[in-house]
Structure formats: C-alpha cells, structure tokens
C-alpha positions in Angstrom: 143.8 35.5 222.6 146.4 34.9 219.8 150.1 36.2 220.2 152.4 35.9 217.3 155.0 37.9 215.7 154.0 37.5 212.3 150.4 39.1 210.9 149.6 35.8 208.7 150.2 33.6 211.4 148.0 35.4 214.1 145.6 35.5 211.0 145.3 31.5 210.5 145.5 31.1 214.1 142.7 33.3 214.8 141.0 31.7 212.2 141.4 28.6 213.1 140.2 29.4 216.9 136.7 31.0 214.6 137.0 27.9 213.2 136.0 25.6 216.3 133.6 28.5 217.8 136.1 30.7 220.1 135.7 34.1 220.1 139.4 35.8 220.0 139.4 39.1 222.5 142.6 40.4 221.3 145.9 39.8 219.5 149.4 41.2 220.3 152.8 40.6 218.3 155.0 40.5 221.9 155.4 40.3 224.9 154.4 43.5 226.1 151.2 43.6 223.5 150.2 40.5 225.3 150.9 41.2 229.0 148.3 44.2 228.9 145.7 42.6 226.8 145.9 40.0 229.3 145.1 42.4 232.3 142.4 44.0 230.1 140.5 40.8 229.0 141.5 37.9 231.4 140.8 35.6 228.6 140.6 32.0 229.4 142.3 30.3 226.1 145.9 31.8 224.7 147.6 30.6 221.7 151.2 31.7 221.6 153.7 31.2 218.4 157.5 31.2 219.5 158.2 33.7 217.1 157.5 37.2 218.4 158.1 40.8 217.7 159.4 41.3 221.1 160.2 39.5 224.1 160.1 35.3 224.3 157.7 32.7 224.8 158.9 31.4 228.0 158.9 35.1 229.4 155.4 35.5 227.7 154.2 32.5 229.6 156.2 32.7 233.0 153.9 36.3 233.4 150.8 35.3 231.6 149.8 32.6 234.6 150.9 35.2 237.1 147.7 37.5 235.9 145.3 34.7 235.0 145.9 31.6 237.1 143.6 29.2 235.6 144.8 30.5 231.8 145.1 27.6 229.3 147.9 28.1 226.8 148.9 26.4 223.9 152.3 26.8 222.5 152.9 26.3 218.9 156.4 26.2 217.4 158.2 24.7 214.4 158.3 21.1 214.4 162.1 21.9 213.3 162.9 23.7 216.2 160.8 22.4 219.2 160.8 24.0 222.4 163.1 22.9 225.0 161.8 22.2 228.5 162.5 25.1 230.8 161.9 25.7 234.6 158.7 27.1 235.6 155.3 27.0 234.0 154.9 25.6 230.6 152.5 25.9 228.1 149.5 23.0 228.5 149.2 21.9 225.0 152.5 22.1 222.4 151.9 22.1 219.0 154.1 21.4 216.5 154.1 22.8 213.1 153.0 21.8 210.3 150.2 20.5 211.8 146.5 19.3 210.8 143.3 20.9 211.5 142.3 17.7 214.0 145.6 18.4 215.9 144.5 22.3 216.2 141.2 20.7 217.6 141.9 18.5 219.9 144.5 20.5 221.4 141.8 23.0 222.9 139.7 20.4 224.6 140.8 21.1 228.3 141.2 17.2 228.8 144.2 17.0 226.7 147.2 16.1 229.1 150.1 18.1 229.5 153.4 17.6 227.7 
C-alpha cells in the first residue's frame, strides 16, 4: 500500500514497489484514505510519505499497527526535514530523500533493523 499526498510521488513509489515484484492493493492521499484501505486489504507492506493530503504520519502510523499488527512500514521523508522521534510506534524502515534505487531495495527486506 502507498500513502502520499502528492499523485507523482505515490506514482514513483508505486512504481518502484512494481519495480522489486510487490503488488500495491491500494493508495490513499491521508489519513482517513489509508485507515479504510487498511481495514479492507490488511496489506502486509506500507510505504508512507510525510506529506499528506490530510492528517499526519505519526497519526497515520500510531492507527495503522492498531488494525494490522504485524504491518511493516517504511517512512520516507525529505532528507531536509527528517522525522523527529516521537512516542509510540515508529515506522521500521526511514528513508530519506533523495534516495537511490538500492536504498528503496534494501529497505523492504524484513531483515533491515529498525531506526
């Protein structure tokens, strides 16, 4: 599942997921978008940019684990303006933009290490 405010982005990012053989279910611009395709598909991979339509990351992902427990996010925000750690569940994987297509890759393999 892809979740970004901005068409191109959830464009390359779904792209790139096509890229490396994942099949995208679904693609919201907010929070709310998000919240019911993640009751309706239970996907097992979601990749979130901090810029949304509606609503924020951190409230994106503080519900998203509530509905699918075991869902694997990554996070991917300006290298400009990183993310600041907040309570509560974070994403797994934070990538930074600009990044290269490796970076993309290795940040889905499950065995990459939290932040």
């Amino acid at each position: 599942m892809v979740v970004a405010g901005d068409e191109e982005t959830r464009v390359l990012l779904r792209g790139l997921l096509r890229l490396h053989h994942f099949r995208v279910d679904g693609e919201a611009d907010g929070v709310t978008q998000a919240l019911e395709l993640l009751h309706n598909h239970r996907p097992g991979l979601m990749v979130v940019d901090v810029n949304l339509a509606e609503g924020t990351a951190g409230a994106l992902l503080a519900e998203a684990r509530t509905i699918v427990p075991m869902l694997r996010i990554i996070l991917v925000a300006p290298a400009s303006r990183p993310p600041a750690a907040t309570p509560g569940p974070g994403p797994d994987v934070t990538l930074l933009r600009p990044f290269r297509i490796r970076q993309f890759a290795e940040a889905l393999s499950p065995n990459v290490a939290p932040p």
